[in-house]
C-alpha positions in Angstrom: 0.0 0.0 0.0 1.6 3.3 -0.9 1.9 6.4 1.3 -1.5 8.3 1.6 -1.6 11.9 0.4 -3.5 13.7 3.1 -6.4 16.4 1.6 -6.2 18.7 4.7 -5.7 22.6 4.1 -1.9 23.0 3.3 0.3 24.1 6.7 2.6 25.9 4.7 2.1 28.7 2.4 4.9 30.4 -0.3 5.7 34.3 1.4 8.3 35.1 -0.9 11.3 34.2 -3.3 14.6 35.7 -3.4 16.9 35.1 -6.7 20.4 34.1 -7.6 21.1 36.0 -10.8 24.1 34.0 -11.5 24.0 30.1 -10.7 22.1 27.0 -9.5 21.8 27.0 -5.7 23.3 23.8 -4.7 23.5 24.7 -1.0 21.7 26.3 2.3 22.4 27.1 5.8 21.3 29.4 8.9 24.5 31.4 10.0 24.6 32.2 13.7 23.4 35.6 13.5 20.1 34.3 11.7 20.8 35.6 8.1 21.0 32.7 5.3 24.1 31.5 3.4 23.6 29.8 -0.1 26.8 28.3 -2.2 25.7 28.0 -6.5 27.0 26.2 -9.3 29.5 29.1 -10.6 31.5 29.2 -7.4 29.5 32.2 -5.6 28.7 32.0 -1.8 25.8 35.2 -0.5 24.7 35.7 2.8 20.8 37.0 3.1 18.9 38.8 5.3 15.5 37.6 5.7 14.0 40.9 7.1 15.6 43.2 4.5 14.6 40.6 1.7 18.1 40.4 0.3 21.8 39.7 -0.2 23.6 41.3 1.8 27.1 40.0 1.1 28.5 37.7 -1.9 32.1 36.1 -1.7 33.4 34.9 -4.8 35.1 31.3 -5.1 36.3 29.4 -7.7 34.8 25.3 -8.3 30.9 24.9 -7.2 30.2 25.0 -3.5 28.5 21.7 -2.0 28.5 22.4 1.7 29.1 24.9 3.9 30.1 25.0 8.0 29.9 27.7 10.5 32.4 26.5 13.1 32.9 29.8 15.2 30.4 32.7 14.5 31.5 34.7 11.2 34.3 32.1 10.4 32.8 29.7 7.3 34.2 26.8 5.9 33.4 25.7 2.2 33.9 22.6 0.3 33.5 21.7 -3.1 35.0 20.7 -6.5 38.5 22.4 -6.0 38.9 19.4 -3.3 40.1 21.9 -0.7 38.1 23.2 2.5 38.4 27.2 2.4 38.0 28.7 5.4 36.8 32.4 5.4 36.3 35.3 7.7 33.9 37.5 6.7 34.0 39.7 8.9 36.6 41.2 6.9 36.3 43.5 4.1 37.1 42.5 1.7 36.2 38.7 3.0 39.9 36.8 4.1 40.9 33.5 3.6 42.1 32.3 6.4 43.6 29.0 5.4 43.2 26.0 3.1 42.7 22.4 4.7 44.0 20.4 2.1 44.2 16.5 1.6 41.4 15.6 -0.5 41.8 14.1 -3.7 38.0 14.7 -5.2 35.0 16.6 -4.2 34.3 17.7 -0.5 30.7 16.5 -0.8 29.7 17.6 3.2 31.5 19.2 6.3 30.5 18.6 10.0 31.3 20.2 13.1 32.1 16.5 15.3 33.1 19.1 18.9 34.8 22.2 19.9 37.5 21.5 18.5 37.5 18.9 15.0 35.1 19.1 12.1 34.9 16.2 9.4 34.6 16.5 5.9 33.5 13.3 3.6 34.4 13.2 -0.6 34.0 11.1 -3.8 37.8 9.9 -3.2 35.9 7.9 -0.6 37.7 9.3 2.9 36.3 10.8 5.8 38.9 13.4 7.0 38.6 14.3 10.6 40.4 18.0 10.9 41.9 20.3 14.2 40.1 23.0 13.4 42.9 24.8 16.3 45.8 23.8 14.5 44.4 23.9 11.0 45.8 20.3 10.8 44.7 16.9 9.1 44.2 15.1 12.6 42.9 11.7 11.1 41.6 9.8 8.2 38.6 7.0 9.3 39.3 3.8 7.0 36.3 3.5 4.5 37.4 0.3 3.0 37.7 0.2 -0.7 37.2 4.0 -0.7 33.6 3.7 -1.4 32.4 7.4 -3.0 30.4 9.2 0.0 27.5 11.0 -0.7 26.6 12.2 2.4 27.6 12.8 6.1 25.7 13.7 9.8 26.2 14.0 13.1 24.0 11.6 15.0 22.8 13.0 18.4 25.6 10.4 20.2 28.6 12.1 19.0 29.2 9.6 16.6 29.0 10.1 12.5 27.0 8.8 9.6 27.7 8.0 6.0 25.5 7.4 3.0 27.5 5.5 0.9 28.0 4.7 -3.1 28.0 1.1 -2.4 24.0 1.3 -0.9 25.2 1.5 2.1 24.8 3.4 5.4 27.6 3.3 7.9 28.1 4.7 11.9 31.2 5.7 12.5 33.3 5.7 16.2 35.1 8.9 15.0 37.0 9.2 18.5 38.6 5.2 17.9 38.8 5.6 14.4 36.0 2.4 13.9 32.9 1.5 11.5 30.4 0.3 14.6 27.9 -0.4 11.9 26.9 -1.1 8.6 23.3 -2.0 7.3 20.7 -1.0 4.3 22.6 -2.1 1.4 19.9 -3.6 -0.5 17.3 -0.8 -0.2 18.9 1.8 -3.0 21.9 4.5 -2.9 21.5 7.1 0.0 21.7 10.4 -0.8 20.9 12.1 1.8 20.5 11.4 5.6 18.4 13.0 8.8 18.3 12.1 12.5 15.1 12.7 14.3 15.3 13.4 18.0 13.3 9.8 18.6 17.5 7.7 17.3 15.8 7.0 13.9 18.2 7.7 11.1 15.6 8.6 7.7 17.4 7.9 4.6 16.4 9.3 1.0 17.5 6.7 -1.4 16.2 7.0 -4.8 12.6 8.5 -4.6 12.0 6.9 -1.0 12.9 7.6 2.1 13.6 5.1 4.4 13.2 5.0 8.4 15.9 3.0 10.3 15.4 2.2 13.8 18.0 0.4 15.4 19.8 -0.4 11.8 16.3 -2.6 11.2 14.0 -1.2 8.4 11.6 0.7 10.4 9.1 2.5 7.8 9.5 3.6 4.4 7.7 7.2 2.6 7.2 7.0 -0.8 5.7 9.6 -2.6 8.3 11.6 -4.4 8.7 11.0 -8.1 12.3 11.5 -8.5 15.1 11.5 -6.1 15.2 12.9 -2.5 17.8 15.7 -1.9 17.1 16.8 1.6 15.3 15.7 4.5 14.8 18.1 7.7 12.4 17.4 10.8 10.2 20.3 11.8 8.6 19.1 15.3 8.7 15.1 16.7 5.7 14.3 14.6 6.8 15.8 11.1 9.4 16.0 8.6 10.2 18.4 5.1 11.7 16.4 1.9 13.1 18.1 -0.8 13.7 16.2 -3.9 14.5 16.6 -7.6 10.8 16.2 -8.5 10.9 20.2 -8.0 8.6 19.5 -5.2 8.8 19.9 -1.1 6.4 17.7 0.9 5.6 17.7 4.4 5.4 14.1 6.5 3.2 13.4 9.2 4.4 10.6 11.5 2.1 10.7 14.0 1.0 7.4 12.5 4.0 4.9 11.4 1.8 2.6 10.2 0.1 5.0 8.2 2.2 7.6 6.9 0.8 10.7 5.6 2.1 13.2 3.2 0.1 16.3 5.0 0.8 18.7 1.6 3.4 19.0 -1.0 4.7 22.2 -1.7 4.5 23.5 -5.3 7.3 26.5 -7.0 10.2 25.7 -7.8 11.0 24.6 -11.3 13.9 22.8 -11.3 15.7 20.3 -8.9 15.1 21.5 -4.6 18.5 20.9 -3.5 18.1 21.9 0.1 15.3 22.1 2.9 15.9 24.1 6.3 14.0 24.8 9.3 14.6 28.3 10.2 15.4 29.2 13.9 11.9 31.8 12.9 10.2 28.7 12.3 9.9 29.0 8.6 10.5 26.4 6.0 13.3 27.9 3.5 14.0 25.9 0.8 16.7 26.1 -2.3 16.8 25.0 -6.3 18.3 24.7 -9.2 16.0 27.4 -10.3 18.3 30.1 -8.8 15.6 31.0 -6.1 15.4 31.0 -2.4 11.6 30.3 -1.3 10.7 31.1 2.3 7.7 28.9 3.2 5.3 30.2 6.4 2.3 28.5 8.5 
């Protein structure tokens, strides 16, 4: 039985659109200070202010940006197809690089922030780099075996770190002993994307389905989207935002795992949604390969 498509009144509405002149938005992030930081296809990284309705500062790199990290307030790390991590301060004017981690040997596909003091960046050459983010130093390289391509990397709410991987599989990672804990879901499609909800279960986009893992066991699966899913981001315990190359956003209810609802899907963008956020506001923003921004309200 497929997933049922609730008719409901929708809980989100479209309240406006900001535009990218220049290239596809590929990325999406809050900042600290509540403004919004996109990285696009032709290597350009602007900060918005949702209040004023606009950019407010663009930093121009070279290679397209695929993820982006606040570690400290103001200081911003970028990753992408030049294989380096930048690390920016743009507090400065003009922005200044600050200094290049270097020691991957393909695309930086996601950066995350694993305590105070390390972050850990995952790539197509198949290594998870953990970094001193102090010393600006390579402090240790987990051992993926065969160098499986990684699409995508979290923080789980234990400390611990999580990989969608090229090979259909997702694996936890002991980042602190330098050990795979776990590996499961390797014959339920390509993840490439991953979520945590606050409840331990790890929600995996793979393909056009997004599957719920509790305890590495297949908990539940959503299907619904017609193409694959890009991003997944919970909103409260009982629902969760997709964003997938269908062009379309849809909201999950979970109330009910053994029914699972889609509660609306959300309808503008014409092209590929690369990235869903919940706003510390409490607004759904959302990114494409459109060039726009859509901010999404109750």
């Amino acid at each position: 039985m497929g997933t049922i498509c609730s008719t409901q009144s929708p809980q989100y509405r479209l309240s406006y659109t900001l535009t990218d002149e220049k290239g596809k938005i590929i990325c999406l992030k809050e900042l600290m200070n509540h403004n919004i930081i996109t990285g696009d296809s032709e290597g350009e990284i602007k900060i918005w202010n949702l209040e004023n309705k606009s950019c407010i500062k663009t930093i121009d790199l070279r290679g397209k940006i695929f993820c982006i990290l606040e570690f400290e307030q103001d200081k911003l790390l970028f990753g992408g197809t030049t294989n380096n991590i930048d690390l920016y301060d743009i507090n400065e004017s003009p922005e200044k690089l600050i200094h290049k981690f270097e020691g991957h040997k393909y695309w930086v596909n996601d950066l995350v922030k694993c305590d105070e003091n390390y972050f850990a960046s995952s790539s197509n050459d198949g290594n998870i780099h953990i970094w001193d983010y102090q010393n600006r130093s390579l402090f240790k390289t987990l051992n993926n075996e065969n160098r499986i391509q990684i699409l995508c990397l979290i923080k789980l709410n234990d400390g611990r770190l999580c990989t969608g991987n090229m090979d259909s599989t997702i694996k936890i990672w002991d980042w602190k002993n330098n050990k795979c804990d776990k590996t499961f879901g390797n014959n339920n499609g390509v993840p490439k994307c991953l979520c945590q909800l606050k409840n331990g279960d790890i929600l995996s986009g793979c393909d056009n389905i997004i599957i719920a893992w509790n305890r590495e066991v297949e908990h539940y699966k959503l299907e619904g989207h017609q193409k694959a899913v890009r991003y997944i981001c919970q909103i409260n315990d009982n629902y969760i935002a997709s964003a997938s190359f269908d062009k379309t956003i849809k909201i999950w209810n979970l109330k009910n795992i053994k029914k699972q609802i889609c509660e609306q899907t959300l309808l503008g963008h014409t092209d590929f949604v690369t990235g869903i956020i919940l706003h510390s506001s409490g607004k759904l923003i959302s990114c494409s390969n459109d060039k726009t921004i859509k901010i999404w309200e109750k």
